[in-house]
N, C-alpha and C positions, 0 to 999 in steps of 0.2 A: 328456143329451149323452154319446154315447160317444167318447171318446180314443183311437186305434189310433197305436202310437209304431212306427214302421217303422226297417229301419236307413240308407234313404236316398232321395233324389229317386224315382229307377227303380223301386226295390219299392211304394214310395207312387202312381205309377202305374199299373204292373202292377195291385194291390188295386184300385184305382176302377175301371179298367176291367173286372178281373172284375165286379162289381156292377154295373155299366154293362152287363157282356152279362149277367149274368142277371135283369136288368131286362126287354131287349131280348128274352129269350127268354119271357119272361110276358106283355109285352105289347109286341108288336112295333113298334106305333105308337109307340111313349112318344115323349112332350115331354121333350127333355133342353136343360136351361140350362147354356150354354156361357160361360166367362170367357177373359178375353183377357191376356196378360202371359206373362214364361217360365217362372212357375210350372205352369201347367197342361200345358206340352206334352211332360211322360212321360205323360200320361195319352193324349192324343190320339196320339201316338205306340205306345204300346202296345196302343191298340184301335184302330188300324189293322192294327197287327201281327196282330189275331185274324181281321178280316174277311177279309186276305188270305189269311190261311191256312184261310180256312172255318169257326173256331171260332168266329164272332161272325155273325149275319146282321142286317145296321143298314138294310137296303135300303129298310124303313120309317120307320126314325126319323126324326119331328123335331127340327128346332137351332131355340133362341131365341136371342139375345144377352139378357147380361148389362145390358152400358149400351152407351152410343157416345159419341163426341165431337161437338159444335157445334160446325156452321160448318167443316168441312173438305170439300173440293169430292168430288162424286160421282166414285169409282172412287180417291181418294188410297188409296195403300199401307197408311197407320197410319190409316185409317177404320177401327175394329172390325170392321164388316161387311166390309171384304178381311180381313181378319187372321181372322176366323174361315172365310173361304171359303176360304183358302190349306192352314190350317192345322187347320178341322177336317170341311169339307162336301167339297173335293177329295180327300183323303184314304183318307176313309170311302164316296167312289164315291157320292155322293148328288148329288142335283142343287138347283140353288139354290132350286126350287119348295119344296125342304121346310124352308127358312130362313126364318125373320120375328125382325126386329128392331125397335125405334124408328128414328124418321125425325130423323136428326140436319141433315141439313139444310132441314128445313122451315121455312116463313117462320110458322108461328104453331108454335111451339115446345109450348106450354102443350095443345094439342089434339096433336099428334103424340104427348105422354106419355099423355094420356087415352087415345087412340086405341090404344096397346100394353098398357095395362093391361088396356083392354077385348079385347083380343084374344087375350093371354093365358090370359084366363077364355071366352071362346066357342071356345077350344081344348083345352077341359076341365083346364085348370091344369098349373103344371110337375112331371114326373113326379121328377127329378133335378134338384138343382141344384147346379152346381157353383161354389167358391167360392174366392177368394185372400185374401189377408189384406194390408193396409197396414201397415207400421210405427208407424202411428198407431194401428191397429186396425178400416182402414174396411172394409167389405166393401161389393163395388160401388164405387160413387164414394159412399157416403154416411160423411161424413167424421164427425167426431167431433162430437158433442152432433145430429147427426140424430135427429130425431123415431123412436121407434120401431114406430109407426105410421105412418109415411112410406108415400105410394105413387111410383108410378113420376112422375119429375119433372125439374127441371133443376137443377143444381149447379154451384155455382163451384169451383171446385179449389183446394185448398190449395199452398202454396208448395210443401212439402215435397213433397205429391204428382207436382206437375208438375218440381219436381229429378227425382225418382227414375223418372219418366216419360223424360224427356228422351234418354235411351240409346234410343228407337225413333225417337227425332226429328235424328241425327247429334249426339246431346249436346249442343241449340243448343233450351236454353230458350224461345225467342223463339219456336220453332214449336212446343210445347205447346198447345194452346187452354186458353183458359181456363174451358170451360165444358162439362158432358159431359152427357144425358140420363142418368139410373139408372134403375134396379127401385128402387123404396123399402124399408126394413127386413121395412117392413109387407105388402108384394108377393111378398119374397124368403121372408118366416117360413109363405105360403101352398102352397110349392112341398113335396111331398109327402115328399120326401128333398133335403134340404141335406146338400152332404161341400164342408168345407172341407180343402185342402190347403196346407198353411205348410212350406218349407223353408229349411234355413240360419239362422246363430246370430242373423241379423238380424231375422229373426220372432220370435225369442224372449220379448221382453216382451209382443209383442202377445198373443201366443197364451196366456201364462201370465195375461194378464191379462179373456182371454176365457174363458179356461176356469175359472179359481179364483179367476178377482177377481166383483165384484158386476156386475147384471146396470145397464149403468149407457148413456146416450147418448155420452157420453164416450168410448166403448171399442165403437164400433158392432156389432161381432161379438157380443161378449157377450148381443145377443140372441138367440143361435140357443138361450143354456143354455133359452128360453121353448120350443120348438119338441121336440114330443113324439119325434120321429125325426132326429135331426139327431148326426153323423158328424164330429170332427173327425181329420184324419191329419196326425201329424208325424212327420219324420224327426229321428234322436237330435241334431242340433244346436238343433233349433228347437223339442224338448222338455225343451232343458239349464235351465231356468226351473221346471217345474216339481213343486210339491211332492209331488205325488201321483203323481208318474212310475212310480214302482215297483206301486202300486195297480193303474195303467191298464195297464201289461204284463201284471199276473198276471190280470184281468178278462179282456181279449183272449185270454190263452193256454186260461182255464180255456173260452171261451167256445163253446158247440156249432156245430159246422161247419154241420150247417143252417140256422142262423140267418144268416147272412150278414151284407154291415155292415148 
């Protein structure tokens, strides 16, 4: 697992999207898994910023989602699927033919996960995946003590999560759903580059306890330390945890610019 400690939100985007286009410039088609919340949108934000200016060519790429919510009516605003069309398919000037998600309102739920799993994999796998982190430590909706072997499936949400959800819902708990489609651990650790991004001093235990704590269900993150490629980027609040901060600077700085994250 590599740690990149950035000095904030904006540069921690900047970074991924670079890597995001020279992903895009190797293989134009890439599969990129997209997550949904306010963490990720310097990212989306800054590689828009490339395409418009010509630096970035995305006009192939595919978006996956991450997870979605159950049970919220076709085309609602906080369906995952609008929030990523708004925010990362409109954007990047792509059209919604190169977006696949799970089917959060399907009436057999248990086939609609199987059915993205499967589709995932007859889409030659995810090339990018991009990642947010819970205060608990979940990544996706796969909450703490998740299998980590998990595949893509359906979840209940923890209290906490749906508190901390609630600000896309007018702050009124009561429209949370309580139950969301995922990627499973075990789906997410197949995806060929994981970059998780954590910002703010409220990530901080989670992140310190993904990175330097044990690789445990408890701390769902902490499976990516299993994952031969996998990226984690903090900015200096939500690296205030931990121990090895000074290490993960000097590593990044010494590290060859061809290498990339």
């Amino acid at each position: 697992m590599e740690v990149v400690i950035v000095p904030d939100a904006k540069a921690g985007g900047e970074l991924i999207a670079e890597a995001i286009g020279a992903l895009l410039s190797r293989k134009p088609d890439a599969l990129l898994g997209v997550a949904t919340g306010s963490t990720p949108l310097p990212i989306y934000q800054a590689l828009a910023a490339k395409v418009r200016s010509g630096a970035v060519d995305a006009s192939r790429a595919r978006i996956c989602q991450l997870d979605e919510y159950v049970g919220l009516p076709a085309g609602h605003p906080e369906s995952y699927r609008s929030v990523v069309l708004r925010e990362v398919i409109e954007p990047l000037g792509l059209s919604e033919a190169s977006f696949m998600g799970p089917d959060g309102a399907a009436e057999d739920v248990r086939a609609a996960c199987l059915a993205y799993d499967k589709a995932l994999a007859e889409a030659g796998g995810v090339d990018l995946q991009l990642l947010g982190i819970g205060t608990d430590g979940h990544i996706g909706f796969n909450e703490p003590c998740s299998s980590l072997a998990s595949r893509t499936r359906i979840k209940t949400l923890t209290e906490q999560t749906r508190i901390d959800n609630a600000r896309f819902f007018d702050n009124d708990i009561t429209q949370v759903p309580h139950h969301v489609i995922t990627q499973g651990i075990g789906t997410i650790l197949e995806s060929r580059h994981p970059i998780l991004l954590a910002t703010g001093e409220g990530k901080a235990d989670a992140v310190a306890r993904t990175v330097e704590g044990p690789v445990a269900s408890f701390v769902p993150a902490s499976a990516l330390q299993l994952h031969p490629h996998a990226t984690v980027v903090v900015d200096e609040a939500a690296a205030s945890k931990l121990k090895l901060a000074d290490y993960f600077r000097a590593t990044y700085a010494a590290k060859p610019a061809w290498q990339g994250l």
